[in-house]
C-alpha positions as CSV (number, residue, x, y, z in Angstrom):
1,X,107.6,107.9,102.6
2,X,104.7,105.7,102.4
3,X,102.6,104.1,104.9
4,X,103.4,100.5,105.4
5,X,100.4,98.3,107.2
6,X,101.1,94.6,108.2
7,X,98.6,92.5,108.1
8,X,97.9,88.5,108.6
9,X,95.9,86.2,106.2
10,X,92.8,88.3,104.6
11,X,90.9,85.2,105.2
12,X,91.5,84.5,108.7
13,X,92.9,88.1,110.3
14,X,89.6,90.1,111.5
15,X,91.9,92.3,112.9
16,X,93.6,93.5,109.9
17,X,90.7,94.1,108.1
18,X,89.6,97.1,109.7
19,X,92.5,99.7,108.8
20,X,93.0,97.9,105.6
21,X,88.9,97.7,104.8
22,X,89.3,101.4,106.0
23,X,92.5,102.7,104.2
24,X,91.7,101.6,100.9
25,X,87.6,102.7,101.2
26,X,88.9,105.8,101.9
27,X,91.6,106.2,99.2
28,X,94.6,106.4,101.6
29,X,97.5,105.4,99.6
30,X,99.6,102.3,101.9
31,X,102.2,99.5,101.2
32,X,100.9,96.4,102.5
33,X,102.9,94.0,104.1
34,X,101.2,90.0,104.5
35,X,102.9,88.7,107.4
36,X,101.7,84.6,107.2
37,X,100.2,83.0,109.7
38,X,102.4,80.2,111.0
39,X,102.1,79.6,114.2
40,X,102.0,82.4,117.1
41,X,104.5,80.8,119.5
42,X,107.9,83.3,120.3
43,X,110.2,81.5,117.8
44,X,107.5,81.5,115.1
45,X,108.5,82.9,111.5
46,X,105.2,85.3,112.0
47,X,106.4,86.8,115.5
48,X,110.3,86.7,114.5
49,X,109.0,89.0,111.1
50,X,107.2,91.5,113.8
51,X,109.4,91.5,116.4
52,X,111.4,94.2,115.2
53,X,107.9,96.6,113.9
54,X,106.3,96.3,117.3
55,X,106.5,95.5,120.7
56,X,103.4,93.5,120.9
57,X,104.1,90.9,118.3
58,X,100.9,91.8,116.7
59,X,99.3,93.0,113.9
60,X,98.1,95.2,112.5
61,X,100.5,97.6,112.5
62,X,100.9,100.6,110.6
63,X,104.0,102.2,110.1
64,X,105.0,105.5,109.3
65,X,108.8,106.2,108.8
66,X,110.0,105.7,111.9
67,X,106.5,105.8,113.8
68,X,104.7,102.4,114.2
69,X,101.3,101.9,115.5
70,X,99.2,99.1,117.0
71,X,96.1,98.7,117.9
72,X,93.6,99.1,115.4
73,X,91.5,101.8,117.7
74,X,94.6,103.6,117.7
75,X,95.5,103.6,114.1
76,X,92.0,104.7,113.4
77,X,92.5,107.6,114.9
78,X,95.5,108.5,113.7
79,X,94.8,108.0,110.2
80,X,91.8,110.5,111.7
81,X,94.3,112.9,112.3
82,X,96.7,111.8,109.4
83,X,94.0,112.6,106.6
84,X,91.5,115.0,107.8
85,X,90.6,115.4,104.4
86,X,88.8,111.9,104.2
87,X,86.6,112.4,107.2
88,X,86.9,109.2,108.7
89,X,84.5,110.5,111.3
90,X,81.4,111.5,111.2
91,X,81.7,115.7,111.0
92,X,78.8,116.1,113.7
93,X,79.7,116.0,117.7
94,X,77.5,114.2,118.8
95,X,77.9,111.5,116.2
96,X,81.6,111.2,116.6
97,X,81.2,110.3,120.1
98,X,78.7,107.7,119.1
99,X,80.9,106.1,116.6
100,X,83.9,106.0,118.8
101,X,81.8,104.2,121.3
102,X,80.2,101.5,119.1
103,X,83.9,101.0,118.6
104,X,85.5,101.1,121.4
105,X,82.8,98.3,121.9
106,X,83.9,96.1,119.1
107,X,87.1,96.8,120.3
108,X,86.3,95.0,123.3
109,X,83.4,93.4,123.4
110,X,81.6,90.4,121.0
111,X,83.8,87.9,122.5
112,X,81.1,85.0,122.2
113,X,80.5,85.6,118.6
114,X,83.7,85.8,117.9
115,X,85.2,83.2,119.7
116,X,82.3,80.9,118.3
117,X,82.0,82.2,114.8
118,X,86.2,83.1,114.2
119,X,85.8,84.8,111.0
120,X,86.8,82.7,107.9
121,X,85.6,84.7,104.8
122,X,86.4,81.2,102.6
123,X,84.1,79.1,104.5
124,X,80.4,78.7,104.1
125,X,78.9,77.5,107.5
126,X,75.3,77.6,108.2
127,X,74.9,74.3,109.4
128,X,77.7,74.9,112.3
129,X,75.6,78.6,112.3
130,X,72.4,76.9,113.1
131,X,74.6,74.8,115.6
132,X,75.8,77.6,117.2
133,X,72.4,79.7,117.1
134,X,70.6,77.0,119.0
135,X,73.7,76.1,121.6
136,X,75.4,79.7,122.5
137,X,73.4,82.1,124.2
138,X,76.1,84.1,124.5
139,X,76.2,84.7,121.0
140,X,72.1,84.6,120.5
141,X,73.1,87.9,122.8
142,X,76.0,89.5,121.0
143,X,73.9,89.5,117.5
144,X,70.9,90.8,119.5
145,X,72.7,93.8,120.3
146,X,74.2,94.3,117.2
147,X,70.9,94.4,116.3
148,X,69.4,96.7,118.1
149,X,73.0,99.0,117.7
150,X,72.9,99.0,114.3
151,X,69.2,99.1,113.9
152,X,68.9,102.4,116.1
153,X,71.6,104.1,113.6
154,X,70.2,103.0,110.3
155,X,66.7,104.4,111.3
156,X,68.6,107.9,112.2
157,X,69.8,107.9,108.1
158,X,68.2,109.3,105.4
159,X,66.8,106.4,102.9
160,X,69.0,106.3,99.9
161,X,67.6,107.1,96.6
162,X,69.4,103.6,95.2
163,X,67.2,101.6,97.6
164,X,70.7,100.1,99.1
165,X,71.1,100.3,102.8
166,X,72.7,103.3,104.6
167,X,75.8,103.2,106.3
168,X,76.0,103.6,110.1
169,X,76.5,107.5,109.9
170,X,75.6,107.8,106.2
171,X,78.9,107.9,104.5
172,X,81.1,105.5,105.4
173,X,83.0,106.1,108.4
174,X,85.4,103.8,110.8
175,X,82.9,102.7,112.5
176,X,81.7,100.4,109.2
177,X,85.0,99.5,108.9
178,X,85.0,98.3,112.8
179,X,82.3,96.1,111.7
180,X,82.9,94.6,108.6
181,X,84.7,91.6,110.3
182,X,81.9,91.2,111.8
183,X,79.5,91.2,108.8
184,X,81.7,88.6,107.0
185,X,81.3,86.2,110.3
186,X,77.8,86.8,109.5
187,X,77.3,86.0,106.5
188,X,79.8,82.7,107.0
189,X,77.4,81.3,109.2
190,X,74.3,82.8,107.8
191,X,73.2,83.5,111.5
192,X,69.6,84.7,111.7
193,X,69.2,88.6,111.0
194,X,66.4,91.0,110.2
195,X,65.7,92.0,107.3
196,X,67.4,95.7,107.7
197,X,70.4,94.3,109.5
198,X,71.1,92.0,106.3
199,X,70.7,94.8,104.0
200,X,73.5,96.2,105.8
201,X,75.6,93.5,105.9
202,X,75.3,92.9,102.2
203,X,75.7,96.8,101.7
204,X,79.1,96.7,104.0
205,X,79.8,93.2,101.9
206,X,79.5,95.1,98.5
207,X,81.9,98.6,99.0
208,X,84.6,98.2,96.8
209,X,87.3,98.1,99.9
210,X,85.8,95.2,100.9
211,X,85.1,93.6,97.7
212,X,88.6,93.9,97.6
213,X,89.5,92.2,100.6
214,X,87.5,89.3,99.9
215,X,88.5,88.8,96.8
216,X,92.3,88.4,98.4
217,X,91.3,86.5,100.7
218,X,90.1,84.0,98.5
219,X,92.6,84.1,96.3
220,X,95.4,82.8,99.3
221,X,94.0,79.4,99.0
222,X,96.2,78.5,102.6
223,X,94.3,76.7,105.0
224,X,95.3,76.9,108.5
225,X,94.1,73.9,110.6
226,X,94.6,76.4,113.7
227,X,92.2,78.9,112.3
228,X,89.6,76.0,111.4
229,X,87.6,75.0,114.6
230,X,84.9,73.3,112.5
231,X,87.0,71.8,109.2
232,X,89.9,69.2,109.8
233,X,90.3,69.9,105.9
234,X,89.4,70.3,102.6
């Protein structure tokens, strides 16, 4: 039986992006269910769809004959376990325990750049970046560490022979797929980076999984004024 994931809007739903960025990267073969965006009150099409797949109301979800899981730290790993074959983690001890921190902190963490910079993969923002960049320390902060996170692990990798940008732990891993939300708020609001951080973010931008996700995301054309902080339309 094949894997089912439910997702939200690609253009809106950070959240979904990481197991589906990270299933298709990876080759995992997955039926994907688009669960619209309404509204998220109780009676809502969206939480009346889900009700019956999870007991959180949420997605992602992934769903395996009669197993669902939530969470996207939690579907990581078991797509870990799932497909050993892929190597979703690094191979190295001490490596693995590094990428399951940096996202365990994604998990839980970021929460002024992305409640000030919700990701919208459609929109190109850099005057309400430069906005933001001036007004929220809190996210001046959250890119700074990023930063210095990111920059740490790039420096550990061997330089490519293509001149592209490594990956966090060389080949692409989860923890890339953690991040790639992130990368696309990035690039949305053309907050300030160095010049190594970018090339990562336009490496992440470029891998075919998440080519592939932007290119659906655009293609939904369904703006959601609740999703837009900054546009009242188009």
């Amino acid at each position: 039986m094949a894997l089912k994931l439910y997702i939200g809007n690609k253009n809106y739903s950070s959240w979904s992006m990481r197991p589906w960025v990270l299933m298709t990267q990876a080759g995992i073969p997955f039926e994907e269910v688009m669960v619209r965006f309404d509204s998220f009150d109780a009676d809502s099409a969206f939480k009346r769809t889900l009700r019956g797949v999870s007991p959180v109301g949420k997605v992602p979800v992934l769903v395996d004959g009669d197993l669902a899981v939530w969470d996207t730290l939690a579907i990581a790993e078991y797509l870990a376990e799932r497909f050993p074959d892929r190597q979703l983690w690094p191979a190295d001890a001490k490596a693995r325990a590094r990428a399951r921190s940096i996202c365990a902190e994604m998990h839980s963490g970021f929460t002024a750049l992305r409640s000030h910079c919700p990701m919208n993969i459609e929109a190109s923002l850099p005057d309400i970046g430069r906005l933001v960049w001036r007004d929220q320390a809190g996210v001046r902060a959250d890119v700074a560490r990023l930063c210095g996170m990111w920059g740490e692990l790039l420096a550990a990798q061997a330089p490519r022979a293509d001149g592209l940008s490594p990956l966090l732990f060389g080949e692409f891993s989860i923890a890339d797929a953690f991040y790639a939300p992130v990368c696309m708020r990035l690039r949305t609001y053309a907050l300030p980076l160095p010049a190594d951080i970018q090339a990562y973010v336009d490496r992440v931008a470029n891998l075919p999984g998440v080519q592939a996700w932007i290119g659906q995301a655009l293609a939904e054309q369904d703006f959601l004024d609740f999703e837009e902080p900054y546009r009242l339309g188009r």
